[in-house]
C-alpha positions as CSV (number, residue, x, y, z in Angstrom):
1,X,9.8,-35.9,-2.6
2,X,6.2,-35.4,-2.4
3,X,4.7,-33.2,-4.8
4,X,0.8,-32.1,-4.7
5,X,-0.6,-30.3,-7.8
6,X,-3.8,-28.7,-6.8
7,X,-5.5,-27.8,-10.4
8,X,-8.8,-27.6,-11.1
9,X,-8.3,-28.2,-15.0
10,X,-8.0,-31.9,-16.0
11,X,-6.5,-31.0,-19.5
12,X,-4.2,-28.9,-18.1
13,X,-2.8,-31.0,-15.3
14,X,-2.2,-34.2,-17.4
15,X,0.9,-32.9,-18.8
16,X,2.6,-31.2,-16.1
17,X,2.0,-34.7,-14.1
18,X,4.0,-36.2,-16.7
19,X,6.7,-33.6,-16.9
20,X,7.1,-34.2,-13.2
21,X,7.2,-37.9,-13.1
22,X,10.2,-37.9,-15.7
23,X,12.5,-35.4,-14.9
24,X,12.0,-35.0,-11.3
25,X,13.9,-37.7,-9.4
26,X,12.3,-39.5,-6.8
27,X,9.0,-37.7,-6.6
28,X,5.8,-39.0,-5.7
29,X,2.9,-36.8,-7.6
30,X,-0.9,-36.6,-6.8
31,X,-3.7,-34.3,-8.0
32,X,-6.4,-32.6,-6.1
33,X,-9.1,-29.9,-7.4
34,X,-8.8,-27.6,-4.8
35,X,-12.9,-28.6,-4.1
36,X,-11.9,-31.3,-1.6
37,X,-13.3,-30.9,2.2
38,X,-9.5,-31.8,3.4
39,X,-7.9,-30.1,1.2
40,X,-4.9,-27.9,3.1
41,X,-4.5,-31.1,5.6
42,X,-3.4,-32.8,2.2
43,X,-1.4,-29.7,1.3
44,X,0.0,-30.0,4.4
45,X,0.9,-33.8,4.3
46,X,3.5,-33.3,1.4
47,X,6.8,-31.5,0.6
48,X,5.6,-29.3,-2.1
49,X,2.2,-28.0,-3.4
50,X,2.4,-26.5,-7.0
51,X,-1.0,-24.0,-6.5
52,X,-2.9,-23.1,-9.2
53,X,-4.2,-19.1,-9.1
54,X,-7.4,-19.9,-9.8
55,X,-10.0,-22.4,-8.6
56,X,-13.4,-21.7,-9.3
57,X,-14.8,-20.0,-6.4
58,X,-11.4,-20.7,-4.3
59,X,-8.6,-18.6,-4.6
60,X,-5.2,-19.6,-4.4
61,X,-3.4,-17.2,-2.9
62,X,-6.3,-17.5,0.0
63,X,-5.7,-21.4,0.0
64,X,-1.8,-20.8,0.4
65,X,-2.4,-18.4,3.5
66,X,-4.6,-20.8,4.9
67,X,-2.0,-23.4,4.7
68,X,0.5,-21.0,6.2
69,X,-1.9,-20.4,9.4
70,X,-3.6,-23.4,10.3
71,X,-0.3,-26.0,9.4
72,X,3.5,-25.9,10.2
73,X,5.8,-24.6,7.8
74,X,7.5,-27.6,6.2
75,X,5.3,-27.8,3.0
76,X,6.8,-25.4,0.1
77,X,4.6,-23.5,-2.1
78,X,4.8,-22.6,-5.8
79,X,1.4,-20.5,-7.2
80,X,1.2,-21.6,-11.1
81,X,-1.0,-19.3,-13.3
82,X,-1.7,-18.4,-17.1
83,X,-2.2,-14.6,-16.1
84,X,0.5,-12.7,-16.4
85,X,2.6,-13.1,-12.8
86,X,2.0,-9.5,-11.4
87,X,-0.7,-10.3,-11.0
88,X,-0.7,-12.5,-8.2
89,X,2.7,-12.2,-7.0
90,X,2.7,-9.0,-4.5
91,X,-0.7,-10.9,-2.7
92,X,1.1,-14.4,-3.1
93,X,4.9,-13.1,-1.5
94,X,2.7,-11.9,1.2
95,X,0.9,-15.4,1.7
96,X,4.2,-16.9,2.3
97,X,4.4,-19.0,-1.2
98,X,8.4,-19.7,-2.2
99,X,7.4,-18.9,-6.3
100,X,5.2,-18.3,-9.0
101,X,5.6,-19.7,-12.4
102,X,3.2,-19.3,-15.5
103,X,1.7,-22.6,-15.9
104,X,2.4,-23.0,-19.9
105,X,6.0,-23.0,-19.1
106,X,6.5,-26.4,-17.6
107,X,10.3,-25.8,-18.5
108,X,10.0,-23.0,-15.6
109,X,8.0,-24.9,-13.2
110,X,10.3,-28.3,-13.4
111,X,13.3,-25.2,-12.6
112,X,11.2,-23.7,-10.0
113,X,10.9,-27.2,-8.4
114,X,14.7,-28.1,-8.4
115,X,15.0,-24.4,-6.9
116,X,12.6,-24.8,-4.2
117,X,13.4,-28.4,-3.3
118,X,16.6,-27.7,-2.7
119,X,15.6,-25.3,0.3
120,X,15.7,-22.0,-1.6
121,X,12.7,-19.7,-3.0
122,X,12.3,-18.1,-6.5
123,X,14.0,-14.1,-6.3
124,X,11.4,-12.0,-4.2
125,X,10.1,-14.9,-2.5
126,X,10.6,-15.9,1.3
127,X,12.1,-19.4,2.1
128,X,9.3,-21.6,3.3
129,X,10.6,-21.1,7.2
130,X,10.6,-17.5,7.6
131,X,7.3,-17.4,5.6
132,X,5.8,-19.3,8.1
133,X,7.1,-17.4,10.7
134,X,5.8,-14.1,8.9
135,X,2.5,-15.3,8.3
136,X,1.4,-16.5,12.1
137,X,3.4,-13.5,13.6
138,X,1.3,-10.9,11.7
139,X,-1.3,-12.6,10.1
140,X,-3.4,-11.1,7.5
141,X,-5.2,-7.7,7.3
142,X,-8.7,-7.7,6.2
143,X,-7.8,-6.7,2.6
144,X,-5.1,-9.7,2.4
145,X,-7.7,-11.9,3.4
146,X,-10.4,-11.1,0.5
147,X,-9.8,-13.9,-2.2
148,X,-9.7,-12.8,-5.9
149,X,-13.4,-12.8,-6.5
150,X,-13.8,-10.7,-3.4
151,X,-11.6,-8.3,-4.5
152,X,-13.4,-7.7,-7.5
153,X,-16.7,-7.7,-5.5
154,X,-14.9,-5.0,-3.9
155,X,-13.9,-3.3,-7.0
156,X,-16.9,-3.1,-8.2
157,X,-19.1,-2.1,-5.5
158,X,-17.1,1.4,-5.6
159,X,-18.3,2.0,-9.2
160,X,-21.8,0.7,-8.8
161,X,-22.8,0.6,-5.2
162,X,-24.9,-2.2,-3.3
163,X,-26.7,-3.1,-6.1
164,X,-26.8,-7.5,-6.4
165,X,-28.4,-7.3,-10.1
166,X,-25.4,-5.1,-11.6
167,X,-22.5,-6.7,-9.5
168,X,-23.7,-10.0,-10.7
169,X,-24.0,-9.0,-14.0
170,X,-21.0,-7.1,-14.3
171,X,-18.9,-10.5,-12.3
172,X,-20.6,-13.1,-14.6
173,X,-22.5,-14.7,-11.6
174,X,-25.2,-15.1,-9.9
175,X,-26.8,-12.9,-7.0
176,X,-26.8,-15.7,-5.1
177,X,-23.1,-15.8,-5.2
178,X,-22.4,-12.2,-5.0
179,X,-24.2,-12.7,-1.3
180,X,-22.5,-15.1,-0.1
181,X,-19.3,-13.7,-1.5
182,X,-20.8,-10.5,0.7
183,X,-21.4,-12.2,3.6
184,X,-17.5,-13.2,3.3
185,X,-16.2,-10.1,3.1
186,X,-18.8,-9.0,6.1
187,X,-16.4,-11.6,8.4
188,X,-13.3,-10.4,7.3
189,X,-13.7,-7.2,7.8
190,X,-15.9,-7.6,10.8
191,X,-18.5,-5.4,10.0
192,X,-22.3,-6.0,10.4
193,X,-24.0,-5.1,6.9
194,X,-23.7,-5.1,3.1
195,X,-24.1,-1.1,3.9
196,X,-20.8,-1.1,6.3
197,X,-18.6,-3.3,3.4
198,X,-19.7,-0.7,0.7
199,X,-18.0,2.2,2.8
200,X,-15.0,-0.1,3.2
201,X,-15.1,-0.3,-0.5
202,X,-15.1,3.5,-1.2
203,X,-13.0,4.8,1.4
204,X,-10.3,2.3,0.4
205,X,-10.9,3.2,-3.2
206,X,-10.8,-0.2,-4.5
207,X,-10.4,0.8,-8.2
208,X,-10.3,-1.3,-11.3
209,X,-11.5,-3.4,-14.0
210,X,-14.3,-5.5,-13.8
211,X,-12.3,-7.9,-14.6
């Protein structure tokens, strides 16, 4: 068995990599970031992809939906995270993953492997065939597509309105990168300005945090 773990913490992965390589059987275990150009043809190359929530300016629910669209359905998901699991887990059902596990637990992961290896899916979750099957016959709405950072783009644009200094400052990032988030959102949506995504954002009433 084939087992990707696509983490963008070094520390963190180290000893999940060990976990694996003792008490799973016959497994073959490789890392990725989640930064790498090729990244879902490697995802798609192996049995099982343990997904990490959160990766920098890639989201992983939004990686595993990729995976589900662009590649057939014989690679198993599991979504690890150290928030707590609601989370992510309506969005990640939805992206067709097969589990999600909190990532200090590796005592739940190395269960959630044997689980999903065997050709099930954690309670809640679809099996990995009639995920696929869901994903490419519906595909995503607009909203599903929006990665985590988007959505709180989204968020706060209802509070604040299309103001780059604020949203950046309330997100912790640059206004660089609350453009091009923008110009992301502009795509999935298919709408033509910043103006067009901030009525999105209030008619929809994205509420929240600014998390």
């Amino acid at each position: 068995m084939h087992i990707l773990v696509v983490e963008n913490d070094r520390y963190a992965v180290e000893s999940l990599l060990r976990a694996i390589h003792t008490h799973v059987a016959d497994s073959q275990v490789s890392w990725l970031t989640g930064a790498e150009p090729d990244i879902l043809r490697q995802c798609a190359a192996v049995d099982l992809v343990l997904l990490d929530m959160g990766l920098g300016m890639r989201d992983g629910v939004d990686l595993c939906r990729q995976l589900r669209m662009e590649h057939d359905g014989s690679t198993s998901v599991l979504g690890i995270t150290s928030n707590p699991l609601e989370f992510y887990r309506d969005r990640l059902v939805d992206a067709g993953a097969q589990g999600l596990v909190q990532k200090g637990s590796l005592r739940a992961i190395l269960d959630a492997i044997a689980t999903v290896s065997s050709g099930e899916a954690m309670p809640g979750f679809p099996k990995v065939d009639d995920a696929h099957r869901a994903v490419q016959e519906h595909g995503p709405s607009p909203e599903e597509q929006l990665t985590l950072q988007e959505h709180k783009i989204m968020t706060c644009l209802a509070h604040l309105g299309l103001d780059y200094t604020a949203l950046a400052e309330a997100l912790g990032v640059s206004e660089a990168t609350v453009r091009s988030h923008m110009r992301n959102i502009r795509r999935k949506y298919g709408v033509a300005s910043a103006n067009e995504v901030l009525m999105v954002a209030v008619e929809q009433r994205f509420r929240g945090h600014h998390a």
